[in-house]
C-alpha positions as CSV (number, residue, x, y, z in Angstrom):
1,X,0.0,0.0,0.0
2,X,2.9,2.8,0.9
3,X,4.2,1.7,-2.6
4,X,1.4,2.7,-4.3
5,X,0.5,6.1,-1.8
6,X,4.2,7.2,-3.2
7,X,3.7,6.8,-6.6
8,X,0.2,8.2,-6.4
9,X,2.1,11.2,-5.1
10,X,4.5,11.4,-7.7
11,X,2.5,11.5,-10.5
12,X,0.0,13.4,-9.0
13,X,2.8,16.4,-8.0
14,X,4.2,15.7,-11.4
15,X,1.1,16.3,-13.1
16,X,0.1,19.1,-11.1
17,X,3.3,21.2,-11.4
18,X,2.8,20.5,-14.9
19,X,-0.5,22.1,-15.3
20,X,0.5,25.0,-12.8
21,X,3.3,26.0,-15.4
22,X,0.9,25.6,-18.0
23,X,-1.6,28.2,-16.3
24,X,1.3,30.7,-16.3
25,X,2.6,30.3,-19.9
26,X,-1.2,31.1,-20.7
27,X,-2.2,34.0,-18.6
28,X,1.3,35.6,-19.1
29,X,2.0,35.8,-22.6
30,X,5.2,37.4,-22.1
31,X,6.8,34.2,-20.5
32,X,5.7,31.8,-24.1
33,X,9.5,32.4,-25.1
34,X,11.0,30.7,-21.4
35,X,9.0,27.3,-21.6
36,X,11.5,25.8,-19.6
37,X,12.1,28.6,-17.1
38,X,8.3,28.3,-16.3
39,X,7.8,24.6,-16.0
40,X,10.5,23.4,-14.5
41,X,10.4,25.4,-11.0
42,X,6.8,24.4,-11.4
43,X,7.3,21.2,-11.6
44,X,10.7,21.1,-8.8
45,X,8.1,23.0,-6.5
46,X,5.3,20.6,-6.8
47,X,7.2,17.6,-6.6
48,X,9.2,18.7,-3.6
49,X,6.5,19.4,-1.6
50,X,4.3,16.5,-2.5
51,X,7.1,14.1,-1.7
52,X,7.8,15.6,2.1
53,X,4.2,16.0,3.2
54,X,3.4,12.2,1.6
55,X,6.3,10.9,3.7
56,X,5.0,13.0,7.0
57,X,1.2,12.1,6.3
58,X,2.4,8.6,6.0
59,X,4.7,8.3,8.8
60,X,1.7,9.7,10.9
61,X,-1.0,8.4,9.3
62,X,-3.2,8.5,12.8
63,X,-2.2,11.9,13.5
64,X,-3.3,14.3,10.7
65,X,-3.3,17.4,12.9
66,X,0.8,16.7,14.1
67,X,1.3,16.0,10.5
68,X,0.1,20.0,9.5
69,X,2.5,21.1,12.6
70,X,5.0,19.5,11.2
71,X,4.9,20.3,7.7
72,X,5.4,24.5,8.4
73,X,9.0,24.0,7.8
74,X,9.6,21.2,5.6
75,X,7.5,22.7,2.7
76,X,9.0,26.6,3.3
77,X,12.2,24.3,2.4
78,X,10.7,22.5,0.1
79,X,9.0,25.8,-2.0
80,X,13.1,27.2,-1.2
81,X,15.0,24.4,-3.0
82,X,12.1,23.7,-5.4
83,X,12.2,27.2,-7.2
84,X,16.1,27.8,-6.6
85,X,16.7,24.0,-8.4
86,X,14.0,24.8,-11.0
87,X,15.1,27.9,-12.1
88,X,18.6,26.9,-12.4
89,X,17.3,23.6,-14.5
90,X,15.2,26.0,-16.7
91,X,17.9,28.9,-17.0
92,X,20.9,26.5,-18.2
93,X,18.1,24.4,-20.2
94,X,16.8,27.7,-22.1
95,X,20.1,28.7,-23.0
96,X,21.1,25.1,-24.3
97,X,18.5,24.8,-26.4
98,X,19.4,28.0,-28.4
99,X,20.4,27.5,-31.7
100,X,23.9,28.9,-31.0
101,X,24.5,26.1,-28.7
102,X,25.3,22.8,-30.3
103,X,24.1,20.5,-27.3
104,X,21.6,17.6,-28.9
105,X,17.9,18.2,-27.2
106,X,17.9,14.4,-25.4
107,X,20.9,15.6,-22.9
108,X,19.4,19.0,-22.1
109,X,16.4,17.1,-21.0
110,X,18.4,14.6,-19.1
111,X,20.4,17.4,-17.2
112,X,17.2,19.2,-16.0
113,X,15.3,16.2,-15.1
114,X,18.7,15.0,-13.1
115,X,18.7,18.7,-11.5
116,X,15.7,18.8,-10.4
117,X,15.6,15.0,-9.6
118,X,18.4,16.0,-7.3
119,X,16.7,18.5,-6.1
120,X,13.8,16.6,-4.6
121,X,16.2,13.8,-2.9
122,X,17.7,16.8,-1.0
123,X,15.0,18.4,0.0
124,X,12.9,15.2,1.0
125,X,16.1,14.0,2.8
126,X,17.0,17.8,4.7
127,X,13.4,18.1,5.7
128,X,13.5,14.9,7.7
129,X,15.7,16.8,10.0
130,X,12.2,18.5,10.8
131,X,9.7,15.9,11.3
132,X,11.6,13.0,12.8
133,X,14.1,12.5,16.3
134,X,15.7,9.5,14.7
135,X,17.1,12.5,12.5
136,X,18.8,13.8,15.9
137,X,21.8,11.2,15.0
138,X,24.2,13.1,13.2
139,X,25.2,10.0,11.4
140,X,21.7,8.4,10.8
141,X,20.7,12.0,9.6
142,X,23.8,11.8,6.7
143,X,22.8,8.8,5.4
144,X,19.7,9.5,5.0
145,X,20.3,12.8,2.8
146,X,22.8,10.8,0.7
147,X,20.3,8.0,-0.3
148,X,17.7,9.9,-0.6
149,X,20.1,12.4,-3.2
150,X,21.5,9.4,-4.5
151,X,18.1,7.4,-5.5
152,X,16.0,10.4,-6.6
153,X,19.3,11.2,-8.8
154,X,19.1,7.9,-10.4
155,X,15.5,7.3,-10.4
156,X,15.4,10.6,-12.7
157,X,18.4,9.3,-14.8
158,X,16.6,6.2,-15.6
159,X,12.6,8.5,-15.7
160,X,14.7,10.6,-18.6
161,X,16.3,7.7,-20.3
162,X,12.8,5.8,-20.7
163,X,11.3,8.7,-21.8
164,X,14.2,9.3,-24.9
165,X,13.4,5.4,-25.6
166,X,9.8,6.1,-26.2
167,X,10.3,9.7,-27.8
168,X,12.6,7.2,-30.4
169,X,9.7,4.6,-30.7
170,X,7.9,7.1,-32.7
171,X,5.0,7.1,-30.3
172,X,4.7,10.4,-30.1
173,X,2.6,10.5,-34.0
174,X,1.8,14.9,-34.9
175,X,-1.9,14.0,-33.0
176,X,0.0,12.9,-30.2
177,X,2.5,15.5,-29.6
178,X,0.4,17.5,-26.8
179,X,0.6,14.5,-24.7
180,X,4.4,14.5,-25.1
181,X,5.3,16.9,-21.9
182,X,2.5,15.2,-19.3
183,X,3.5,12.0,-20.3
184,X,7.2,12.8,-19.8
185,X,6.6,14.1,-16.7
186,X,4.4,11.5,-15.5
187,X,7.2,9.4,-15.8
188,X,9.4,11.3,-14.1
189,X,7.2,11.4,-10.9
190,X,6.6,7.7,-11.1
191,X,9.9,6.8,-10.5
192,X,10.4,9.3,-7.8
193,X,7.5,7.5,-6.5
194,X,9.2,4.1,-6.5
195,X,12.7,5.2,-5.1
196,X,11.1,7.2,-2.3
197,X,9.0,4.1,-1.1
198,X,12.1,2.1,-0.9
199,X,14.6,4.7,0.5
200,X,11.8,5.9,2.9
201,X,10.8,2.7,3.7
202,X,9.4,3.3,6.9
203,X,9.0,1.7,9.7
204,X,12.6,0.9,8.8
205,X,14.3,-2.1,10.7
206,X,15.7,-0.9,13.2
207,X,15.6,-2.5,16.7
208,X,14.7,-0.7,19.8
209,X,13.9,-1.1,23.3
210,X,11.2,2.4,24.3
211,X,11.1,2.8,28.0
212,X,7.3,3.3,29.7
213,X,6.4,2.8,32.9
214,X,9.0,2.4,35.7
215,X,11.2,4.8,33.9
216,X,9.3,8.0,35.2
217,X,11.6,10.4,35.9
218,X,11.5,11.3,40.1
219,X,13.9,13.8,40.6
220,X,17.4,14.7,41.7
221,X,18.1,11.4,43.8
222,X,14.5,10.4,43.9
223,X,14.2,13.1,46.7
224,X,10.6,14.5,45.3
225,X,9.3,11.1,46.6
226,X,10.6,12.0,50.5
227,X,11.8,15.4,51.2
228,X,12.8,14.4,54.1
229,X,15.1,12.1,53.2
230,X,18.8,13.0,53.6
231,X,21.0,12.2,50.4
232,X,23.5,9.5,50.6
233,X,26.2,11.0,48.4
234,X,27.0,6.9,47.7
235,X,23.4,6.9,45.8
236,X,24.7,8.1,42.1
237,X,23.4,7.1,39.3
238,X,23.9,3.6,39.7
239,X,20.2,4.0,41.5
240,X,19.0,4.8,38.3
241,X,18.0,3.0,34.7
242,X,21.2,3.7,32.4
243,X,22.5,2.5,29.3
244,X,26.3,0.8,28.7
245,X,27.0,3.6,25.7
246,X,29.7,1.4,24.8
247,X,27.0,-0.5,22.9
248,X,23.7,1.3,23.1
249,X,22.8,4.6,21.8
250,X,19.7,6.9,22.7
251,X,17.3,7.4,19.6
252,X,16.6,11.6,20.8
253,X,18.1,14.4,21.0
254,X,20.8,12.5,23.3
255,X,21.7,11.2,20.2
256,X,23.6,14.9,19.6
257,X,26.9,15.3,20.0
258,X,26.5,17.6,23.0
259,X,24.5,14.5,24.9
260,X,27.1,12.2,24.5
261,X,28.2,11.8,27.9
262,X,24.7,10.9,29.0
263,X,23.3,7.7,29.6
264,X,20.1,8.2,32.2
265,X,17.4,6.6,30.8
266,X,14.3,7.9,31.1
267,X,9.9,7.4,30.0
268,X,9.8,7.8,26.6
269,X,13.2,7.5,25.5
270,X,14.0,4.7,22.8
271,X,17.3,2.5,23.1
272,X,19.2,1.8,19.3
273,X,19.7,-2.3,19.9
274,X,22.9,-3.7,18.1
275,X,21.4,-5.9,15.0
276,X,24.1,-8.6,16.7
277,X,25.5,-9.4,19.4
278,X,23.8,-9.9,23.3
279,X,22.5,-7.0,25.7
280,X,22.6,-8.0,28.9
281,X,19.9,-6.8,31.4
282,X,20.5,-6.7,35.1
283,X,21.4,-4.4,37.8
284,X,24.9,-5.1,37.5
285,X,27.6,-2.4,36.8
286,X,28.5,-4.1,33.4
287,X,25.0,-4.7,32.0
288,X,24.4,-3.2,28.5
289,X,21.2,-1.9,30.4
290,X,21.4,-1.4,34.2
291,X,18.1,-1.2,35.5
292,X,18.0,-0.7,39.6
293,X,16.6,-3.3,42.0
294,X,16.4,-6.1,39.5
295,X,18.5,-9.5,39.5
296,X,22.7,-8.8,38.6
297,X,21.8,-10.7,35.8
298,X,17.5,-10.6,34.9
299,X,18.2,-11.5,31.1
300,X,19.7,-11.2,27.9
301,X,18.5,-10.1,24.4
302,X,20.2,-12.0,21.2
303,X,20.7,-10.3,18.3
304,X,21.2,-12.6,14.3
305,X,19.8,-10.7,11.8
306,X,16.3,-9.8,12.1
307,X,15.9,-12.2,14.6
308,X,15.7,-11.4,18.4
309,X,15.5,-13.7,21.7
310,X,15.0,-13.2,25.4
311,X,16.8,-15.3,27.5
312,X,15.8,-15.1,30.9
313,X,18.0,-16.0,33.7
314,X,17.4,-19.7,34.6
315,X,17.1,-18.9,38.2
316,X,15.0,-15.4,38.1
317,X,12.3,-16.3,34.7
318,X,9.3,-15.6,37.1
319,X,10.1,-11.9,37.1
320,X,9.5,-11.3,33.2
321,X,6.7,-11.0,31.6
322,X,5.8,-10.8,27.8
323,X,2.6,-8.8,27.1
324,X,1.3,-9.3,30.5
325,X,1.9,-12.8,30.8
326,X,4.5,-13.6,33.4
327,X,7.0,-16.7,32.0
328,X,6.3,-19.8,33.3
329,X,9.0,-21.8,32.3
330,X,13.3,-21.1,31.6
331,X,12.4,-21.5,27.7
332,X,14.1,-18.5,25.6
333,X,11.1,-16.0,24.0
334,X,11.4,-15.5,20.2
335,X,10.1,-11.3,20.2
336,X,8.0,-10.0,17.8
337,X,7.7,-6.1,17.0
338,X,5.3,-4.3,19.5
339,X,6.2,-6.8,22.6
340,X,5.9,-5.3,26.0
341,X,8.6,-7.0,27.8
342,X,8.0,-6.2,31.8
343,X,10.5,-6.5,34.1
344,X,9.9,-6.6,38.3
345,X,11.7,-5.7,40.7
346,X,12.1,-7.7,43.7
347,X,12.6,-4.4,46.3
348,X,8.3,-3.8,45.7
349,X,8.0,-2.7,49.2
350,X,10.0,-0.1,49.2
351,X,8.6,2.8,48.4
352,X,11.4,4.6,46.4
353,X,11.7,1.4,44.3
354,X,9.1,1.2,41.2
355,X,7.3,-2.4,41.4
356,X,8.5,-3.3,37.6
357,X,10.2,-2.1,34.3
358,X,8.1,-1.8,31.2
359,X,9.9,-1.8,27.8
360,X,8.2,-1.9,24.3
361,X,10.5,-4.2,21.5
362,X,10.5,-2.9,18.2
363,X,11.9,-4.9,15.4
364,X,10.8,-1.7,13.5
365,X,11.8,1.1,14.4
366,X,8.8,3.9,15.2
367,X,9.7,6.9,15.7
368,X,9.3,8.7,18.8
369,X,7.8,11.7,17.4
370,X,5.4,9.7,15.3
């Protein structure tokens, strides 16, 4: 189905930056001599922002009313690199095509539909910065704005190249020739369509553990539970849930450079998971995920592939729970996106200790603004 919303959305911005340009070639005479210099910020406009706001739309599709929020800045950037990348595709395009120039017609069409191509990636790729907090990783964040560069780059290459094939099939008969442009175009947003629905793939695999209840966040030492209480200077943060960073990375704003020396974890927080490898859960100084008043060792998390397990500790299986269901036997748990994996404590009568650990498994990653 997202296959099919994304190439809706390409053909439909195609089209309709298409017919915009052709409203302003006919209500402004003056502009019939520039073909190019209308339609193609036209079309870099439209196509820019149809791509970002299908991607937010579709990465919130429950939340229409955070999707308009989010879209204020994404299409001012979008309308930005659409008009600056159109007019540059239309300028060097108009001047190519005069009859001074000796450039053959297929390669000027090629360069502006690569320009504005281009375009698009970038600006579908810099406005993610905008609507997502897995785009607070710096490194995450530069991949993504390469791909996306990369595949709307190639996808035009190969929209322009079909398009010469059929041009050379003699398709295109005198009655036809109207249909020329549209159909061009059409193309052109088609396999925008297609690259963004694999590059944008989303939810994207990418396992994570999101902390809920347990994790609240109580204070400076816990002391907004008891006032009263005087602070033992030997209560650091080993008395709360942390992260090893070692192997484990924050999917947030901690992801930012300047956050780097944190590793508190708190409600609503998502843990990047290694895709191999073992985190170890306990409240042991070396667990991968230290979590207060639990068992050293309460259970590990394996990591092949795709594939993750939970392998409770033989001795301490009757304080996990999957989904609600305490375990009732030692056997490893095969989990499966959306698992609530619940962890309790064995201090429950103590009132600065929370009676259990909630974590929600993702084995695709949602993102925490979504």
């Amino acid at each position: 189905m997202r296959t099919y919303l994304y190439i809706l959305a390409g053909l439909t911005s195609a089209l309709l930056g298409w017919n915009l340009g052709q409203v302003f070639l006919s209500d402004f005479g003056w502009l019939k001599p520039f073909p190019e210099v209308v339609l193609f910020p036209c079309i870099a406009i439209s196509l820019a922002i149809g791509s970002v706001a299908n991607e937010i739309f579709l990465s919130n599709p429950t939340r229409p009313k955070l999707s308009l929020r989010m879209l204020r800045v994404p299409l001012l950037i979008a309308f930005g690199v659409g008009i600056l990348s159109g007019l540059l595709a239309g300028g060097i395009s108009q001047i190519l095509y005069l009859p001074q120039v000796p450039v053959p017609a297929f390669f000027v069409r090629i360069f502006g539909w690569l320009v504005v191509g281009a375009a698009v990636g970038f600006t579908e790729g810099l406005s993610w910065r905008w609507h997502s907090l897995e785009a607070g990783n710096p490194k995450r964040f530069r991949q993504r704005l390469i791909l996306s560069v990369a595949a709307a780059s190639v996808a035009s290459f190969i929209a322009a190249i079909s398009f010469e094939v059929v041009r050379l099939l003699g398709i295109f008969t005198k009655d036809l020739r109207v249909y020329e442009d549209p159909l061009g175009f059409a193309i052109l947003g088609l396999c925008l369509g297609i690259a963004f629905s694999i590059t944008n793939a989303s939810p994207s695999y990418l396992p994570a553990l999101r902390a809920g209840a347990g994790f609240e966040y109580r204070g400076e030492d816990y002391e907004d539970i008891d006032p009263l209480k005087p602070v033992d200077s030997d209560e650091d943060s080993d008395e709360v849930p942390s992260i090893d960073r070692s192997l484990l990375q924050f999917i947030s704003y901690r992801s930012q450079e300047e956050y780097d020396d944190e590793d508190i974890l708190e409600e609503g927080i998502s843990v990047e998971l290694p895709t191999t490898g073992t985190v170890r859960i306990g409240s042991a100084e070396d667990s991968s995920l230290r979590l207060p008043h639990l068992p050293f060792h309460a259970a590990d998390i394996q990591f092949k592939g795709k594939d993750a397990v939970l392998v409770p500790n033989r001795k301490f299986f009757q304080t996990i729970a999957i989904n609600g269901t305490r375990l009732g036997s030692r056997r490893n748990v095969s989990l499966k996106h959306n698992y609530v994996i619940t962890f309790y404590t064995v201090d429950e009568n103590d009132i600065e200790t929370p009676q259990y650990y909630r974590l929600v498994f993702y084995n695709r990653f949602l993102d925490p603004m979504a």
